[in-house]
C-alpha positions in Angstrom: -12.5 18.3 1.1 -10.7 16.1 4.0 -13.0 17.4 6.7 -16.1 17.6 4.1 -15.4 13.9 3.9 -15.2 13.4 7.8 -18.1 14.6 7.8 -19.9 12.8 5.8 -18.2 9.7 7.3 -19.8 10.6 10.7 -23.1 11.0 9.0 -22.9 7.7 7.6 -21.6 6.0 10.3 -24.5 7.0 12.4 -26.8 5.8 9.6 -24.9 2.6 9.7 -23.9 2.9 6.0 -20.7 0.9 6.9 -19.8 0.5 3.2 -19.3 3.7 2.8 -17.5 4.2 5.6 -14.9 2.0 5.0 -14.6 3.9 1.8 -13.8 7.5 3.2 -11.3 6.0 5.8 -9.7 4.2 2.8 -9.6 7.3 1.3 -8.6 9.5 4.1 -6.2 7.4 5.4 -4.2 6.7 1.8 -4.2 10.5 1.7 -6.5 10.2 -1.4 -5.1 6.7 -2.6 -1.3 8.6 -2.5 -1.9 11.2 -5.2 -0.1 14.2 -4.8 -2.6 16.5 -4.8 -1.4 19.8 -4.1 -4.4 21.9 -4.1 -5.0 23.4 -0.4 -8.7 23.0 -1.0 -7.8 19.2 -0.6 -4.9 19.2 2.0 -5.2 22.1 4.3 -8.8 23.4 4.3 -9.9 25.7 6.8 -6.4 24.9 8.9 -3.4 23.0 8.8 -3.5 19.2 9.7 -3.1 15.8 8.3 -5.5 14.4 6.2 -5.2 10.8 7.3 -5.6 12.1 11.3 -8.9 12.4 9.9 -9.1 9.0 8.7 -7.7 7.6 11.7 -10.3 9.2 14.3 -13.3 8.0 11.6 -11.6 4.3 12.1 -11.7 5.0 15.7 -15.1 5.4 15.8 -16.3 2.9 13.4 -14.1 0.0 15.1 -15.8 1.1 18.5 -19.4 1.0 16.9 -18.7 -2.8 15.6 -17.1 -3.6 18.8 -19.9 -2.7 20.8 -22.8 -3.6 18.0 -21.7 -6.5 16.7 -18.7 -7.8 18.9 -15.1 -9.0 17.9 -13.1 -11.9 17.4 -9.3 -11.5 19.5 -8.0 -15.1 18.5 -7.2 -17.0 15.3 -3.7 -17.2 13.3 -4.2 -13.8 11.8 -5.4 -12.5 14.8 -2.7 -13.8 16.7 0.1 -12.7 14.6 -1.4 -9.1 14.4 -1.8 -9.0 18.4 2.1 -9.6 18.9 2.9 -7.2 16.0 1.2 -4.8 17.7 2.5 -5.7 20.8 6.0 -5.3 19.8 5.7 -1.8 18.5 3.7 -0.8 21.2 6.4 -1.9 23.1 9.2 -0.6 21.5 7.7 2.5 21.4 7.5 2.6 25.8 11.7 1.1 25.3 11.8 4.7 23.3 10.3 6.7 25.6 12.1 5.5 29.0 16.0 4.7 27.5 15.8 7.4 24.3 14.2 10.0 25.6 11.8 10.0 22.6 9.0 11.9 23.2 5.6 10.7 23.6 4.3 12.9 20.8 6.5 11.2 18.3 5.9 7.8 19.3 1.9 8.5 19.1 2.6 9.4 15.8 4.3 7.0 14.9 1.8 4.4 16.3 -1.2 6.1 14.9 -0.8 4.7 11.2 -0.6 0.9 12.0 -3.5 1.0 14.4 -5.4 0.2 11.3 -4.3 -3.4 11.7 -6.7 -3.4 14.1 -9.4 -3.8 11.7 -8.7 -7.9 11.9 -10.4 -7.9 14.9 -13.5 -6.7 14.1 -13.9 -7.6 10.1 -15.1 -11.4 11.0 -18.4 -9.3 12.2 -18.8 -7.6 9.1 -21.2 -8.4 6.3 -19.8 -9.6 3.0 -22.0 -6.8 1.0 -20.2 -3.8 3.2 -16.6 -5.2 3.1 -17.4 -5.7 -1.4 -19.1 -2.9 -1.5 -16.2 -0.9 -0.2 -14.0 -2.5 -2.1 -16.1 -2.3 -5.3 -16.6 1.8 -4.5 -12.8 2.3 -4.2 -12.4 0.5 -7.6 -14.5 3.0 -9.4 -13.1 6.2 -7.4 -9.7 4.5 -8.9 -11.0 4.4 -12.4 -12.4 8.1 -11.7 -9.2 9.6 -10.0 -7.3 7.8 -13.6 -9.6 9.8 -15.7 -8.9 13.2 -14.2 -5.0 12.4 -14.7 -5.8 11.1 -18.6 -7.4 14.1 -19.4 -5.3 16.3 -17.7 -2.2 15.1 -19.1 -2.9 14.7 -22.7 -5.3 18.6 -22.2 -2.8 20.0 -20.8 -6.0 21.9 -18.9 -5.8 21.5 -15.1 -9.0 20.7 -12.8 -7.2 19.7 -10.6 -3.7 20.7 -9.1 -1.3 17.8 -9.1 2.3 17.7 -8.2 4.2 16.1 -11.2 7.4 14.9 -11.8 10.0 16.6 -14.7 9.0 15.1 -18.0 6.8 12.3 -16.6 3.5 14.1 -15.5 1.2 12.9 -12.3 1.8 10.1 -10.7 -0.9 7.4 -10.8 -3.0 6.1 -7.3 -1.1 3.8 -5.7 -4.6 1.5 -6.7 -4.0 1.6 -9.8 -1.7 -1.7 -9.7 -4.7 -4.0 -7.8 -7.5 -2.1 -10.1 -5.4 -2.7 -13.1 -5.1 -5.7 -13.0 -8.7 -7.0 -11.1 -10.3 -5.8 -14.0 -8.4 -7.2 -16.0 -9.7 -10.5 -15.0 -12.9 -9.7 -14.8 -13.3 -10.1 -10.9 -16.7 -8.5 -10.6 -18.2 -10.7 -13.5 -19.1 -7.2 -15.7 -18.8 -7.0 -19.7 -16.4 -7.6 -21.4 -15.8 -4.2 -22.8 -16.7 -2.3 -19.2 -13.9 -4.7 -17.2 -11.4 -4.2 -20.0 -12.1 -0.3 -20.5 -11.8 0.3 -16.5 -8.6 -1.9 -17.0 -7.0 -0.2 -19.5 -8.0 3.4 -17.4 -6.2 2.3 -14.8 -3.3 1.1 -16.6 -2.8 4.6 -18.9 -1.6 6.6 -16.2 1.2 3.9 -15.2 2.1 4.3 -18.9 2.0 7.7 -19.0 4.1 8.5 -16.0 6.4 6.0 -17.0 6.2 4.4 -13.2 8.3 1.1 -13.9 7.5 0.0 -10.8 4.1 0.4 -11.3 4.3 -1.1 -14.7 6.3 -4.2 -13.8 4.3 -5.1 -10.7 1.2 -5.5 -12.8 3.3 -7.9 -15.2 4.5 -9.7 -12.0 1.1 -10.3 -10.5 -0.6 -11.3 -14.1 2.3 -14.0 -14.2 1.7 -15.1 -10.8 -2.1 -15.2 -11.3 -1.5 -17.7 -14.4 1.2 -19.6 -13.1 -0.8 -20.6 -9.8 -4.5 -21.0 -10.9 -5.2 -24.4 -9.6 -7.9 -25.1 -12.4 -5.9 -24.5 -15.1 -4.1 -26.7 -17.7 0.3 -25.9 -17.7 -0.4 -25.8 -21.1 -2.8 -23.4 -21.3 -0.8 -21.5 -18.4 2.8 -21.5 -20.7 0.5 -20.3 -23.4 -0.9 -17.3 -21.7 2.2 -16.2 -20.0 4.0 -16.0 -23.6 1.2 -14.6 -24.8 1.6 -11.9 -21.9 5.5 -11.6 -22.7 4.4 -11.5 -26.2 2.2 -8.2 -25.9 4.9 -6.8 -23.0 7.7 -6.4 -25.5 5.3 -5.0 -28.3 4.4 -2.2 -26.0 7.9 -1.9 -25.2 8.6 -1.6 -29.0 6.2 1.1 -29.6 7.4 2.9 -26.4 10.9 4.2 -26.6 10.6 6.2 -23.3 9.7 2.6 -21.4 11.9 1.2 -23.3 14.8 3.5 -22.2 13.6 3.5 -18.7 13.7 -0.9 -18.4 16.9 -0.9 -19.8 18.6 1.9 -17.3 17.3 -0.3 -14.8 18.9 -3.2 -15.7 22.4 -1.4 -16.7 21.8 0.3 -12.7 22.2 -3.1 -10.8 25.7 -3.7 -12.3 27.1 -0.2 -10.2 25.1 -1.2 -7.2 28.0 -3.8 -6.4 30.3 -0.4 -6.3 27.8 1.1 -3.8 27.4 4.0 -6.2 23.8 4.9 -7.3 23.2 6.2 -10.8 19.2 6.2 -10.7 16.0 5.5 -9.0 16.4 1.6 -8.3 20.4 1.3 -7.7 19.4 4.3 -5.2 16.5 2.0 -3.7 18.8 -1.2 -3.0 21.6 1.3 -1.5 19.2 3.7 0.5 18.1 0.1 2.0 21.3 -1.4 2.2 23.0 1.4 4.0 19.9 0.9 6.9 20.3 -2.3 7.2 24.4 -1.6 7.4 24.4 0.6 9.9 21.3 -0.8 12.4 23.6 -4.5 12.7 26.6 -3.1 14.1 24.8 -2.7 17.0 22.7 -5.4 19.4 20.4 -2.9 20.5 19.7 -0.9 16.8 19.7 -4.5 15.6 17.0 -5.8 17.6 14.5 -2.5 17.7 16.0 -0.5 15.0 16.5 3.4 15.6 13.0 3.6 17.3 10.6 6.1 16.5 12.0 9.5 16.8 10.8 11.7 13.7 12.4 13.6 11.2 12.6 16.8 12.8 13.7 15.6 16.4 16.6 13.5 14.7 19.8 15.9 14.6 22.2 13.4 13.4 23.6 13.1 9.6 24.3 8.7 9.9 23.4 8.3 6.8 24.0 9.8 3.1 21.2 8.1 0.9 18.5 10.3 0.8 16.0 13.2 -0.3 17.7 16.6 0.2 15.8 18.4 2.6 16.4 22.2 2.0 15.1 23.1 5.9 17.2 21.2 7.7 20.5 21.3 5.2 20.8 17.6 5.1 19.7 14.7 3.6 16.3 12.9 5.4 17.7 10.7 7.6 14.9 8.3 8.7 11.6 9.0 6.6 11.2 8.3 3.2 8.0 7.4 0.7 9.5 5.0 -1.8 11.1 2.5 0.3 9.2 0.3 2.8 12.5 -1.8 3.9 14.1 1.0 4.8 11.6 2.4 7.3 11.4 -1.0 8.9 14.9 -1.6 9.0 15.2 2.0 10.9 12.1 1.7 12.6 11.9 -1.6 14.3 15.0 -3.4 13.3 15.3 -7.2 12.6 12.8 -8.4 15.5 9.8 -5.7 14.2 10.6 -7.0 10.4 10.4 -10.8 11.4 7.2 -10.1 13.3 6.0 -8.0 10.0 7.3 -10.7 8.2 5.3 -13.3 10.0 2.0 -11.4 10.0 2.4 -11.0 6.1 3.3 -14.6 5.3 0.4 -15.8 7.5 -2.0 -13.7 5.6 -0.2 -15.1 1.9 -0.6 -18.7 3.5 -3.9 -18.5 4.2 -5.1 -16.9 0.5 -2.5 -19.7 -0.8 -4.3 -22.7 1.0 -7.5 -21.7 -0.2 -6.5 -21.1 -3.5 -8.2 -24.4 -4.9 -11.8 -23.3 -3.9 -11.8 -20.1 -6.0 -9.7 -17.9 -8.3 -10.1 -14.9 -6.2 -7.8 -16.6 -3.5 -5.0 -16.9 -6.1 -5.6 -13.2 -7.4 -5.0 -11.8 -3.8 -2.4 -14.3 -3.1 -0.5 -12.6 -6.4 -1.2 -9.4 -4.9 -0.1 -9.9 -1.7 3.6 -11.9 -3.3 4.4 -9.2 -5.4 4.1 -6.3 -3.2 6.4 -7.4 -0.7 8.8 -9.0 -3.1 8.9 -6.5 -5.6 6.6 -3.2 -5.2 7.9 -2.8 -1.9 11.5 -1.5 -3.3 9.4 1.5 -4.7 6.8 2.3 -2.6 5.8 2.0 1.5 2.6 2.0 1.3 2.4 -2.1 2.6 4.0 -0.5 6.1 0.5 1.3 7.1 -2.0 -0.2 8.7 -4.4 1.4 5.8 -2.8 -1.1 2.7 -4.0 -4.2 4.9 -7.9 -3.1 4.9 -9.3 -5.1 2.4 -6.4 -7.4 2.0 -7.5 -8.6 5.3 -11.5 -8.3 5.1 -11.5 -9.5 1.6 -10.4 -13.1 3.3 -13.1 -13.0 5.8 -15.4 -12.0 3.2 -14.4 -15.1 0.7 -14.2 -17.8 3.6 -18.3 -18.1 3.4 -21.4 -15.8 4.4 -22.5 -18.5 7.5 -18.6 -17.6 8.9 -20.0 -13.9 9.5 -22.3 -12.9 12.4 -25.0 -11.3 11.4 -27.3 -8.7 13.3 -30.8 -10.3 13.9 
């Protein structure tokens, strides 16, 4: 299916179908928006590789086309803070290869998934139709990809072959969150019953997995919506955000499994203090904290982390949070998919967070500036807050280069259609 898509990408790119583009590299390069899809026609067809490789060399491609079509814009804040980002990892990965011995191979891999940030360069010379209409296409492949896992769950008849978890079922796309709650406010100005049907789609399989982080990262980013829309009334804001709490605890009520689930998180911060983890978020904060322990007790780790070595080429048991990894008889030392600080922390150490940390805030700051002229700067701005405040303990996906796509166009996009350079 990967290289079908590939494929077509090419196709399209050559046809200059740029919307649709940006769709498929989405696509590839989330792995198929993080389901875990386990069905070889989807993963390994015809022969073993990566599925978002594919993605990558597509993005290749199409950032070289625009380059050389429509030209590029190097400087501006985002730009700027992107550029010495990059830097610094490209960087630390030549500090790996000369001191650490790391080789090349693992550092190029490692690379490979942020060179999506890339994308800032070139998005000022897109059109506003291709970077909403890519946005808009993924929205519906969401809503799509949530009605395969609805009817498969509650069917019990398989179409397609999902890996679940024990007694929770297929985990949703990681879009399920932004969809879920973009439709909710009606940001593509559709029916009322079409926005709040797609809505609720998205939604069920958060419910039905019982993915709290999911779940409460929707209610965080509906909060933060309401609490900083510029044109409303506080009144009118305290009365929708009870009105939210209001409807929260109702589906609570009629949920005991949530239920159960909310309140074993709260109990699980009071052993945290202990440093013993007895579930999925006490093992989060300690998987992180243990990093972040062990990479300040030296200057060097401190500064650049543990570098970029992979999984495989790292024979050393430093830490004891973790996935057991049959193969090697030990628990995964240095990659993990539910924890974003604790790549970084490993990865790049305290410098490669701050300049992270920079490059995200800038991007907050300038949705949050612009806030006033529309409520779509306000809904991304939400987004953006809650995902590295809170989503981020359960989920990496805002350490790729892929997560930033739209985040990043969308702005360009908003800012006005005389910003953009048009071909004449």
């Amino acid at each position: 299916m990967d290289i079908v898509l590939f494929l077509l990408g090419l196709g399209l790119l050559f046809r200059n179908d740029q919307t649709s583009v940006l769709t498929i590299i989405f696509f590839l390069c989330s792995v198929y928006l993080q389901l875990n899809i386990e069905d070889t026609l989807f993963t390994n067809f015809l022969f073993l590789h990566n599925v978002n490789d594919l993605g990558i060399v597509l993005y290749i491609l199409f950032f070289f086309k625009i380059l050389f079509t429509r030209g590029a814009e190097f400087t501006g804040v985002l730009q700027n803070a992107v550029s010495l980002l990059l830097l610094f990892l490209f960087l630390n990965g030549i500090y790996d290869i000369l001191f650490n011995g790391t080789s090349p191979i693992d550092v190029v891999k490692f690379l490979r998934s942020r060179l999506l940030l890339t994308i800032v360069y070139i998005v000022p010379r897109l059109y506003i139709d291709e970077v909403n209409g890519s946005f808009r296409q993924v929205a519906k492949i969401t809503v799509l990809a949530c009605v395969f896992i609805i009817f498969q769950t509650l069917t019990s008849i398989e179409l397609i072959k999902f890996s679940s978890l024990v007694e929770r079922g297929i985990k949703p796309p990681i879009t399920a969150i932004i969809f879920t709650i973009f439709y909710l406010v009606n940001y593509w100005n559709l029916s009322k019953f079409k926005t709040y049907a797609a809505s609720f789609i998205c939604f069920m399989p958060i419910a039905l997995n019982m993915k709290m982080t999911y779940a409460i990262s929707v209610l965080l980013i509906l909060f933060t919506f309401i609490l900083f829309r510029s044109g409303l009334a506080m009144a009118k804001k305290i009365t929708a955000v009870l009105f939210v709490i209001i409807i929260s605890f109702g589906f609570l009520g009629i949920s005991d499994k949530f239920a159960n689930r909310l309140t074993g998180m709260v109990q699980e911060t009071n052993t945290i203090s202990s440093g013993q983890s007895s579930g999925n978020f006490s093992y989060r904060i300690l998987h992180a904290k243990e990093r972040l322990d062990y990479i300040t007790k030296n200057t060097v780790t401190a500064v650049r982390g543990i570098g970029y070595v992979s999984e495989a080429n790292y024979h050393h048991k430093t830490f004891k949070f973790g996935c057991y990894n049959r193969e090697r008889n030990r628990v995964d030392q240095l990659d993990n998919g539910d924890i974003m600080w604790s790549n970084i922390f490993v990865r790049v150490g305290l410098l490669g967070c701050l300049f992270y940390l920079c490059f995200f805030g800038f991007l907050m700051k300038m949705y949050y500036e612009n806030r006033s002229h529309s409520d779509y700067y306000t809904l991304w701005f939400s987004y953006l807050l809650i995902t590295i405040l809170f989503t981020s303990l359960g989920n990496e996906t805002m350490w790729y280069g892929y997560f930033f796509m739209y985040p990043i166009s969308i702005y360009f996009a908003l800012q006005s259609e005389e910003y953009l350079v048009y071909d004449t």
